[in-house]
N, C-alpha and C positions, 0 to 999 in steps of 0.2 A: 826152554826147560820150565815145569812148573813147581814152582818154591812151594817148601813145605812149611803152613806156616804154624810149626806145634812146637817149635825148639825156643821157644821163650815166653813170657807171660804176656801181658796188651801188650799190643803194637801202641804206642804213644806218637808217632811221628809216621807220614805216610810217605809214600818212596812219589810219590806226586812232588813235592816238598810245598803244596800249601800250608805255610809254615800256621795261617789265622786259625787253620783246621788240624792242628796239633793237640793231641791231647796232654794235659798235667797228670804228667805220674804220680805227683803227690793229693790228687783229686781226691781221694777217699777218707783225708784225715780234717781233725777240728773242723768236725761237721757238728751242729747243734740237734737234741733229741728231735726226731718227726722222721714222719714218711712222705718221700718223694715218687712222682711218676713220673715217665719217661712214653710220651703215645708220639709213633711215629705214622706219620702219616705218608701217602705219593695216591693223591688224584682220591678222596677217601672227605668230600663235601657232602656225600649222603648219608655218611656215620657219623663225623666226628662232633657235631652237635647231641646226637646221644651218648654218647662217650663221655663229653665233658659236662654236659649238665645233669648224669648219673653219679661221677665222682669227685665235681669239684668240690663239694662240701665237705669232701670225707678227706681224704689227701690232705697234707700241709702245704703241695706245692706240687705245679701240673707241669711238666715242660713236654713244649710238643715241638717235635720235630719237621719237618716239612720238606719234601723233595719237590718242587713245583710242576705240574703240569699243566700244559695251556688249557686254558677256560674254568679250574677248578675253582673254586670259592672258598678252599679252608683257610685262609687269611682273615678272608673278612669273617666269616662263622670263629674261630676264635678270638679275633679282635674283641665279640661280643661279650667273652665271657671276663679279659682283663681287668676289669673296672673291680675285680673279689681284690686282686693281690697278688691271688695264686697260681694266676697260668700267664707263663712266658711262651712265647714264639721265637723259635730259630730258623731259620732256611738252610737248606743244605744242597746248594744248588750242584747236586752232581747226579749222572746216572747210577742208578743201582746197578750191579749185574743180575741178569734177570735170574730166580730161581727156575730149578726145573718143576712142573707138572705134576699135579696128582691123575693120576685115572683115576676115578672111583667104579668102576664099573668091572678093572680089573686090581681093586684093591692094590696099586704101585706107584713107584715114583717113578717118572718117566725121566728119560736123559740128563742125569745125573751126568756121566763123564764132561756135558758141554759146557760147563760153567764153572771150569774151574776160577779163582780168584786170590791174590794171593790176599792175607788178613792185614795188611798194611798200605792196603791204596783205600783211597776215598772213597772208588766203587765197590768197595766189600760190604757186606750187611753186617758183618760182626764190626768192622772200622765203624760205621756208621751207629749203631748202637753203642758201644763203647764211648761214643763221641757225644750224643746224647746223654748217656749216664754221667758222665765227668760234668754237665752242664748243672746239673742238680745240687743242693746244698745240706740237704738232710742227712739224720743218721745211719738211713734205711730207704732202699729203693726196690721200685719197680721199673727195672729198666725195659719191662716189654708188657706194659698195659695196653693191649693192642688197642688202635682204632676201633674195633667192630666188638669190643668190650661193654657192657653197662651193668655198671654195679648196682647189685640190687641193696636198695634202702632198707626191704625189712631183715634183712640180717649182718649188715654190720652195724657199727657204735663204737662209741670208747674203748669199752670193754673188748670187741675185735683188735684195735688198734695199738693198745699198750700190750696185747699177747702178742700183735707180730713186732712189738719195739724190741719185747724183753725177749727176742731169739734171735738169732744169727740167719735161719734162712726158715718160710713159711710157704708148705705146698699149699696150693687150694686149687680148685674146679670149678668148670661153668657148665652151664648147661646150652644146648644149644637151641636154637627157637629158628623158628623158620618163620617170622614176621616182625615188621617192623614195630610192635607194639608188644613184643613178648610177650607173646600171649600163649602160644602152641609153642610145643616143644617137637624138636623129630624123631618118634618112635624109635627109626630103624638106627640112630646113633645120638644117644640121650645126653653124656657126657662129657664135656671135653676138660681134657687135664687129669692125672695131676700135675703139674708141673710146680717148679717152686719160680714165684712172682714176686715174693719180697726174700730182701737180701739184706742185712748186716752191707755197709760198703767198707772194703778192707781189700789190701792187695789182691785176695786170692776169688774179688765180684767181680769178673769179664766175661766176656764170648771170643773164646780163641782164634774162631771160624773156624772154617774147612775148606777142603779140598771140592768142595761144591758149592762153594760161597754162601751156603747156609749160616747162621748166624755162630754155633757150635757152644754148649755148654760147658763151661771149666768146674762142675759142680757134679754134672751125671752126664750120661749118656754120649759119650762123643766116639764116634766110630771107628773100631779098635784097628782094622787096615787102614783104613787113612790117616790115621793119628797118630801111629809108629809112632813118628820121631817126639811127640808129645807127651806119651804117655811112656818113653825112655827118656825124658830132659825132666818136664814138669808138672808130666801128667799125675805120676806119682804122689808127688808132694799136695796137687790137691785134693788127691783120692783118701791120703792120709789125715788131711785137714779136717773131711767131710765125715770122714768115720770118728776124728777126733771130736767134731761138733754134736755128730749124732750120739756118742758116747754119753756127752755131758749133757745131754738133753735138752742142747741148744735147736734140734731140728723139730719143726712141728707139723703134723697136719690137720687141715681143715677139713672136715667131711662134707659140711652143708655147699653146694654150690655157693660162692658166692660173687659172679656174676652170670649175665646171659650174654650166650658169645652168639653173634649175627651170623648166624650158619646161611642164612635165607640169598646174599653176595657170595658163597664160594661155591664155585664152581657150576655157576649161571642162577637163571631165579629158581628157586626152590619150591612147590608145590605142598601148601602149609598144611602139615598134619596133626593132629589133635594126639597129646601123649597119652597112652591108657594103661600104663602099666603101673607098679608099683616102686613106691621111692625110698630107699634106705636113708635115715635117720642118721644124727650122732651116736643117738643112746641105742641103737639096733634098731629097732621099730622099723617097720612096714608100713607104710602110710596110702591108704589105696588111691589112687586119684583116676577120678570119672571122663569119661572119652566131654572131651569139650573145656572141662574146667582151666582157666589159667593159674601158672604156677604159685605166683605170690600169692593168691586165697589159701593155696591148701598147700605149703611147705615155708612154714615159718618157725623159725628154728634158730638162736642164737648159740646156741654150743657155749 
C-alpha cells in the first residue's frame, strides 16, 4: 500500500530507523540573524564550483549536501572552498528515488505514477532536503540553492540581504543561459522561477513531499489530488499561515533575475542562443537587449 505522506508536518525520523539521519524537530529555533544555503548535490563536479564561488561571498553559510557517485569530484571541488568558514560538507550516502522525466518536446512530465515514495525514508527528496535544511544555523534559508545556480554579483549586496532577512519568505527568478559562462540566454524560455528561495526557518519551512517523490511545497503549490489527506490535516493551516504572512507584508518579490540557472545540463547539451528580446525591469521599463550581448552588461538593476 502506498502511504500518504500529507497527514502531518516534517517527517523528523525515517522509517529506515538511521537514527544519525534523524532530523531535530526543534531545528528552526535560537538561530542567530544571517542567511543560510542548502546546495544539494549527486554526480554535479561540472557545476558546483560555479555555484559556490558565485555565492560564497554573499551567504553567511553554504552547506552542501552530497549523494556520492562513483568518480565524481564534488568532495574535493568543495574542500577548496572551506578554508572561508562558510561551507560545510555532509554526505548522504543514500539512493535518491529517481524523479520522473520532462519531455520538452511534448511540454510533460513523464511517469509520474512510478515513483511513488513515502516522505519519511532516506530515499525521499523532500526527507533529504529537509535533512539538509535542519543542518544550517541561520535565521533564514535557502534550502534549494540548486547546484546549477550562480548568483549574479551585480545585483545583489547588503541592501538585497537585510530585505530577504527582514521577511518571512522571498520569491526571486533566474534566468536561464545555455553556456557555461553565462553569457546567452535561451530565447525560446528566458526565465526560471518565481519560486520562493529564502525562508524565515519556523515550524511551518519544510517540503512535505509527495506522492511522486518530488520534493512538495508546504508554502504553495502542492497537488490538490495527491495531497487530499494534507490539505484535510495541515494543509490548511499552512495556507492560513501564508495568507497570514502575505497580509502583513511579510512576503516579498524580486523582480530582477537574480541568478543564472545552467539550462545548458537539462535535458542534454543545449545549443547556445543569443537572447534578443526585451527585458522587464523593477520600475517597468523595457530594456532592449541586442542579438549577441551578455546579460550582466545590459541588466543591472539593484531594486
Amino acid at each position: 500500500m502506498i502511504p500518504i505522506p500529507f497527514a502531518r508536518g516534517m517527517a523528523t525520523r525515517n522509517v529506515e530507523g538511521y537514527t544519525s539521519f534523524d532530523i531535530d524537530p526543534l531545528w528552526h529555533r535560537n538561530r542567530p540573524r544571517g542567511l543560510s544555503a542548502v546546495v544539494r548535490c549527486m554526480g554535479d563536479d561540472d557545476k558546483i564550483g560555479l555555484c559556490l564561488g558565485s555565492c560564497v561571498g554573499w551567504f553567511d553559510e553554504v552547506v552542501v549536501t552530497c549523494t556520492p557517485v562513483d568518480g565524481d569530484c564534488t568532495e574535493e571541488i568543495v574542500s577548496s572552498f572551506t578554508g572561508s568558514g562558510r561551507v560545510k560538507y555532509f554526505e548522504y550516502p543514500f539512493n535518491l528515488k529517481p524523479l520522473p522525466k520532462y519531455d520538452y518536446q511534448r511540454e510533460k512530465w513523464l511517469d509520474w505514477g512510478f515513483h511513488r515514495v513515502s516522505n519519511d525514508s532516506v530515499h525521499d527528496m523532500s526527507y533529504y532536503t529537509n535533512w539538509g535544511m535542519s543542518l544550517t544555523r541561520y535565521s533564514h534559508v535557502a534550502p534549494r540553492w540548486d547546484v546549477d545556480h550562480v548568483l549574479r554579483s551585480d545585483v545583489v549586496g547588503d541592501g538585497l540581504k537585510s530585505r530577504v532577512l527582514d521577511h518571512s519568505h522571498t520569491f526571486v527568478r533566474g534566468v536561464n543561459v545555455t553556456d557555461r559562462s553565462c553569457v546567452f540566454a535561451d530565447r525560446d524560455s528566458l526565465f526560471y522561477g518565481f519560486e520562493c528561495r529564502f525562508r524565515r526557518a519556523d515550524p511551518f519551512c519544510f517540503f512535505p513531499g509527495s506522492l511522486t517523490g518530488a520534493e512538495g511545497d508546504s508554502f504553495l503549490r502542492v497537488k490538490s489530488f495527491d495531497a487530499l489527506a494534507w490539505q484535510l490535516t495541515r494543509g490548511w493551516l499552512c495556507s492560513v499561515y501564508s495568507l497570514y504572512r502575505f497580509l502583513l507584508g511579510d512576503v516579498v518579490f524580486v523582480r530582477e533575475p537574480l541568478y543564472f540557472h545552467l539550462k545548458y545540463g537539462v535535458g542534454g547539451e543545449k545549443i547556445p542562443k543569443a537572447f534578443h528580446r526585451g527585458y522587464w525591469k523593477d520600475d517597468g521599463s523595457v530594456v532592449p537587449v541586442r542579438h549577441g550581448f551578455s546579460i550582466p552588461e545590459v541588466v543591472i538593476n539593484n531594486g
